[in-house]
C-alpha positions in Angstrom: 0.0 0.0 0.0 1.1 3.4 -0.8 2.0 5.5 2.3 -0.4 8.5 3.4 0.6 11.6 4.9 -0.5 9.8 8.4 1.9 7.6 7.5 4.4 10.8 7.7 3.1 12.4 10.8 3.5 9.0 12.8 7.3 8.7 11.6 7.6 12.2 12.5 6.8 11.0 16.6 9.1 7.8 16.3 11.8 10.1 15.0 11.7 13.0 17.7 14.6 13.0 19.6 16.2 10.6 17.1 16.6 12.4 14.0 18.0 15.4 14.2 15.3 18.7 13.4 17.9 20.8 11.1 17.5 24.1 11.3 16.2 26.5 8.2 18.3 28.7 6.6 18.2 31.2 4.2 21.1 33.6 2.1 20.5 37.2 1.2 22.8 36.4 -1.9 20.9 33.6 -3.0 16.8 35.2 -3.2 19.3 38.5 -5.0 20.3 36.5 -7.5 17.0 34.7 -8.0 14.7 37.4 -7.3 12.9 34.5 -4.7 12.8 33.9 -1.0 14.8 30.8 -0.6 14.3 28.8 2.8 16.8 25.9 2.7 16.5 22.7 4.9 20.0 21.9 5.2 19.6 17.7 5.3 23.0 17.8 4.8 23.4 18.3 8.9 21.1 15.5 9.4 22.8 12.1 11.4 25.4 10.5 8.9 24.7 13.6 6.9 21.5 13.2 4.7 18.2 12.6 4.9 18.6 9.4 4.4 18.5 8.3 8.2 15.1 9.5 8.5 13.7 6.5 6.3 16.2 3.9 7.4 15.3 4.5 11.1 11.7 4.5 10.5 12.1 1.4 8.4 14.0 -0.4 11.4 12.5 0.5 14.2 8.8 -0.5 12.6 10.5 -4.5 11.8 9.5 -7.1 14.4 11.7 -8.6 17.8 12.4 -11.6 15.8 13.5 -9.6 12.8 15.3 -7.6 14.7 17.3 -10.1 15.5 18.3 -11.5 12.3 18.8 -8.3 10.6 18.3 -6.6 7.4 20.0 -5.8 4.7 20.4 -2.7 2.2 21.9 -1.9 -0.9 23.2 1.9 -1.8 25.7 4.2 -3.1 26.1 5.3 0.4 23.8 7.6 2.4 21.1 5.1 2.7 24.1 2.9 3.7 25.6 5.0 6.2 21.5 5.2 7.4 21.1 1.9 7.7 24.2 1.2 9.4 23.4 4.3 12.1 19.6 3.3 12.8 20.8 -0.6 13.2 23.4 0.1 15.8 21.0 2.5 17.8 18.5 -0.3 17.2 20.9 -3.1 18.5 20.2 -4.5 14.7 22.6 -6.6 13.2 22.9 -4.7 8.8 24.8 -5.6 5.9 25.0 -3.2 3.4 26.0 -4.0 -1.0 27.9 -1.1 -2.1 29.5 -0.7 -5.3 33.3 -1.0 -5.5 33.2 2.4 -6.9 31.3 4.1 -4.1 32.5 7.3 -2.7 35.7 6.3 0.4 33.9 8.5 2.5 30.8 7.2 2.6 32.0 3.1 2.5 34.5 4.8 5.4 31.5 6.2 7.4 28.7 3.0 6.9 31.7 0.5 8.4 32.4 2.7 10.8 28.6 2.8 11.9 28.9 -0.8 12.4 27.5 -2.1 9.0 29.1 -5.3 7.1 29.7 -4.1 4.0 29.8 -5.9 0.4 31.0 -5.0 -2.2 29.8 -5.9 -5.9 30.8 -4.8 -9.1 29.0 -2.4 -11.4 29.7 -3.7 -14.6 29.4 -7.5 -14.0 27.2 -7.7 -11.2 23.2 -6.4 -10.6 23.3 -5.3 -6.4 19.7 -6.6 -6.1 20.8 -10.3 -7.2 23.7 -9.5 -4.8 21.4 -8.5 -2.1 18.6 -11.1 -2.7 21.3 -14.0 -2.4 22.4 -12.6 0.9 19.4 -11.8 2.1 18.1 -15.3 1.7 21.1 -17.2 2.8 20.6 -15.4 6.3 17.1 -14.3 6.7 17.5 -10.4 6.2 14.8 -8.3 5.8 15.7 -6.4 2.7 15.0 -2.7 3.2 15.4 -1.0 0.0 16.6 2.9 -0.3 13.9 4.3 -1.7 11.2 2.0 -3.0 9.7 1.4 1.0 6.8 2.5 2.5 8.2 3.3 5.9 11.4 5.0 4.1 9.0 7.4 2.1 7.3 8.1 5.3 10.1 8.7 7.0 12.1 10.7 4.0 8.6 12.9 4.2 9.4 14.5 8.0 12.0 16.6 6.6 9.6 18.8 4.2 6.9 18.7 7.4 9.7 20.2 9.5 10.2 22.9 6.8 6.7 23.6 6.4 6.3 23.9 10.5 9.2 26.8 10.3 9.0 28.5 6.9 5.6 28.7 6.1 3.7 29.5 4.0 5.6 28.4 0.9 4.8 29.5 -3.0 7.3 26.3 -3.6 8.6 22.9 -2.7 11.8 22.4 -4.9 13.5 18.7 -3.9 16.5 16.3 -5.4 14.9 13.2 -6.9 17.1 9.9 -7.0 14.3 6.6 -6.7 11.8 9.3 -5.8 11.8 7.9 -1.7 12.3 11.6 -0.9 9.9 13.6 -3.0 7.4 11.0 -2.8 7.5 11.9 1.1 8.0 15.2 1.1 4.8 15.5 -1.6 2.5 13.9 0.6 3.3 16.6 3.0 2.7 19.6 0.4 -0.4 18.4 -0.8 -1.7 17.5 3.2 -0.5 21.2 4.7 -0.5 23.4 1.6 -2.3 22.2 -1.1 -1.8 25.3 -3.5 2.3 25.2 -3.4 4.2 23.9 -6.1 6.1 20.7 -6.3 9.4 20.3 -8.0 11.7 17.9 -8.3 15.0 18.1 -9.9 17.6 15.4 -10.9 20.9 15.3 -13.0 20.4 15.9 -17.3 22.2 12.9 -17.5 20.0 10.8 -15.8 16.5 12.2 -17.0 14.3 9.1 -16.3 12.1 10.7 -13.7 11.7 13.7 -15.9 10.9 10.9 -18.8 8.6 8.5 -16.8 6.4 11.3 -15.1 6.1 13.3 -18.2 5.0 10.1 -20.5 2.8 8.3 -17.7 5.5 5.2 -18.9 8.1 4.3 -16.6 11.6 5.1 -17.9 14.6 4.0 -17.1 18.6 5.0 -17.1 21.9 2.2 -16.9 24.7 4.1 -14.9 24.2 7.9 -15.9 27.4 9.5 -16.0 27.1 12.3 -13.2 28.4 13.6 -10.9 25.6 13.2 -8.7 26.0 9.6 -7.5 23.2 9.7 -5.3 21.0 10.3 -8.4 22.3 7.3 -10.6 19.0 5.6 -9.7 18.2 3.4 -12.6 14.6 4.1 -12.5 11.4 5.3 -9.8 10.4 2.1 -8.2 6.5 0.4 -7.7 5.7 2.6 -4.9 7.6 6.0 -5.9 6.1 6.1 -9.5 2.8 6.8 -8.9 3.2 8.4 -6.0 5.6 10.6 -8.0 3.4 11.6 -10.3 0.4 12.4 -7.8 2.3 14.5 -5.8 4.6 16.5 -8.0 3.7 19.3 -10.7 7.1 19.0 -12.4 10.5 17.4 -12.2 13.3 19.4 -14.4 16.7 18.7 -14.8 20.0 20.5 -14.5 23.5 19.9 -15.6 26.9 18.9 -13.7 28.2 22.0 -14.7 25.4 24.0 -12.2 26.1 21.3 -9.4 29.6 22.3 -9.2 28.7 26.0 -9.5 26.1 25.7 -6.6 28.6 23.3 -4.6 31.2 26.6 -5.1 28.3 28.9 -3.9 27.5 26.9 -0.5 31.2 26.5 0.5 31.8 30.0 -0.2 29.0 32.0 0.5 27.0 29.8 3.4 30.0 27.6 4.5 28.3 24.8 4.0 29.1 21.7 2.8 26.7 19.8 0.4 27.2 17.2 -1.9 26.5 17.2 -6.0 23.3 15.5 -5.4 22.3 17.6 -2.6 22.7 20.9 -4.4 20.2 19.6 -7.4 17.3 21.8 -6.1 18.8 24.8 -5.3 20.9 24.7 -8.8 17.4 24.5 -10.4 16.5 27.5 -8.4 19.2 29.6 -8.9 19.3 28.8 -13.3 16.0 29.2 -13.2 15.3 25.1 -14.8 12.9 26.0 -11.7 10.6 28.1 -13.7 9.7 31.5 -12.8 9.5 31.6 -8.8 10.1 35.7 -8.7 8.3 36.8 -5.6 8.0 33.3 -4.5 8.7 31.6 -1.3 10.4 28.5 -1.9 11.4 25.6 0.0 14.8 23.9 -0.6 15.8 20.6 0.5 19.6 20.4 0.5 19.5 16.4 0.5 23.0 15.8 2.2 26.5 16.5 2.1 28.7 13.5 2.0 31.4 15.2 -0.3 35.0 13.5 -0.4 36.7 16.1 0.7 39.6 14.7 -1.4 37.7 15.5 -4.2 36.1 18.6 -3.7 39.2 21.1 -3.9 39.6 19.4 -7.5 
C-alpha cells in the first residue's frame, strides 16, 4: 500500500529525539540573485549527513523482535548505507549493506564505521539486487530497499513537514529526486498542509528518467548515468515511488553537472556549507532558473545531504 501523509506524521513521533530537526536557513545572496525567498532545509546536517537516516530508522524500528534479531540488509551508493548502518546500531540490529566498489571512500569509510558489514559488488558485472537477494536469503534479512519502501518514504517525508512547521507559508517545494523515496514523502506533506504550493523535483540531465517516466505516464529508465551526482544514478522510480511521484509532483526538471559544481562553489563559499552534488540539485534548479519562474516566490529547498570526499572537492 502506498504510504499516506499519516503515514508521515507517525514517523515524525518515532523520530523525535532521534533524528536530528535541522534548522532552516536562508542567504541574502541567494533570493538576489534569484529574485525568490529561498528557505533551505540543510539535510546535509542530518545524522550521517542526509536525509537518508530518517527513512532507514523509521524502516528499522517498525520490523518485528524476531527480525530484529536476524537483521536486514540494504543496498546503496552510500547515504542510505551510512542510514542503515546508524539506525541498526541504535536499534541493537545486526545490517549488511552492498555497495558498489566504486562508491564514494567517504561514505564506504562512514557506513563501516557505523557498524554495518559491507559488500561489495561490481557495477559492470554484477546487478546489487541479485547481490542482495542471495544474501538476504542465505541469512534471513529483511531487505529494506533505499527508496522504493513504504516506511522509508514516510520517514524521508518529516524533513519537508519540518520545513513547512518553520518556513511557512511556501509558494514552492523544490527537492533532489534519486528513486523518488524523498519527493514522494515530502509531496504527501505539500499536498496535506498546503495544497496550493508547487512541487518540483530536480535530478541530473544525465539521468532524466524521472523527468521521462512522469512526463509520458511510462516508466523510464537509465543504466549508470554518467554524473556527478552519484546519489541520483537511480536506474529508475520504483513500484511505490512512480505513482506516488506523479500524484504529488507538478514537475521534475533537470539541471547539468556543470550547475552542481557551481552551486557546490556557492555553498562553500558564501554559506559555509558543505553539500554534496546530489544535494545541491534543487537549489541549482532555483538559482538557473530550470525552476521556472518563482520571482516573488517563497520556496522551500531541500539540501538532501552532504557527504562530499573532501579529497575531491578542492579538484
Amino acid at each position: 500500500m502506498l504510504p499516506t501523509f499519516a503515514d508521515v506524521q507517525a514517523a515524525a513521533e518515532r523520530l523525535r529525539g532521534i533524528a536530528h530537526r535541522t534548522p532552516v536557513l536562508t542567504s541574502r545572496t541567494f533570493d538576489e540573485r534569484t529574485s525568490a525567498t529561498a528557505f533551505f532545509k540543510p539535510e546535509n546536517l542530518q545524522r550521517v549527513g542526509a536525509f537518508k537516516f530518517r527513512g532507514a530508522y523509521n524502516a528499522l524500528v517498525r520490523l518485528d523482535d524476531a527480525q530484529k534479531r536476524r537483521g536486514v540488509l540494504a543496498f546503496s551508493s552510500g547515504n542510505h548505507a551510512q542510514g542503515i548502518a546508524l539506525a541498526g546500531r541504535l536499534l541493537g540490529i545486526p545490517t549488511v549493506v552492498v555497495m558498489p566498489e566504486d562508491a564514494p571512500a567517504v561514505k564506504a569509510a562512514a557506513t563501516q564505521g557505523y557498524g554495518a558489514e559491507v559488500v561489495f559488488y561490481n557495477r559492470n558485472t554484477q546487478v546489487r539486487e541479485d547481490v542482495g537477494r542471495e544474501i538476504a536469503e542465505a541469512r534471513g534479512l529483511a531487505v529494506v530497499p533505499p527508496y522504493d519502501h513504504a516506511d522509508v518514504i514516510a520517514g524521508q517525508g518529516t524533513a519537508a513537514l519540518e520545513l513547512f512547521e518553520d518556513a511557512r507559508p511556501l509558494d514552492a517545494l523544490v527537492v533532489p529526486v534519486g528513486g523518488g523515496g524523498l519527493l514522494s514523502g515530502c509531496g504527501l506533506v505539500a499536498r496535506a498542509v498546503a495544497p496550493s504550493c508547487r512541487v518540483i523535483g530536480v535530478e541530473p540531465a544525465a539521468a532524466d528518467d524521472a523527468k521521462r517516466s512522469f512526463e509520458t505516464g511510462v516508466l523510464q529508465t537509465v543504466h549508470e548515468p554518467p554524473t556527478i551526482a552519484d546519489g541520483a544514478r537511480t536506474p529508475s522510480l520504483g513500484r511505490l515511488t512512480f505513482p506516488l511521484v506523479q500524484q504529488v509532483t507538478d514537475a521534475i526538471v533537470t539541471v547539468p553537472d556543470a550547475a552542481l559544481l557551481e552551486t557546490m562553489r556557492f555553498f562553500a563559499e558564501r554559506m559555509k556549507l558543505v553539500v554534496e552534488p546530489t544535494g545541491c540539485l534543487a537549489a541549482a534548479a532555483v538559482l538557473t532558473g530550470a525552476a521556472g519562474d518563482l520571482r516573488g516566490k517563497r520556496v522551500g529547498v531541500i539540501l538532501s545531504g552532504g557527504n562530499a570526499d573532501l579529497s575531491l572537492l578542492g579538484r
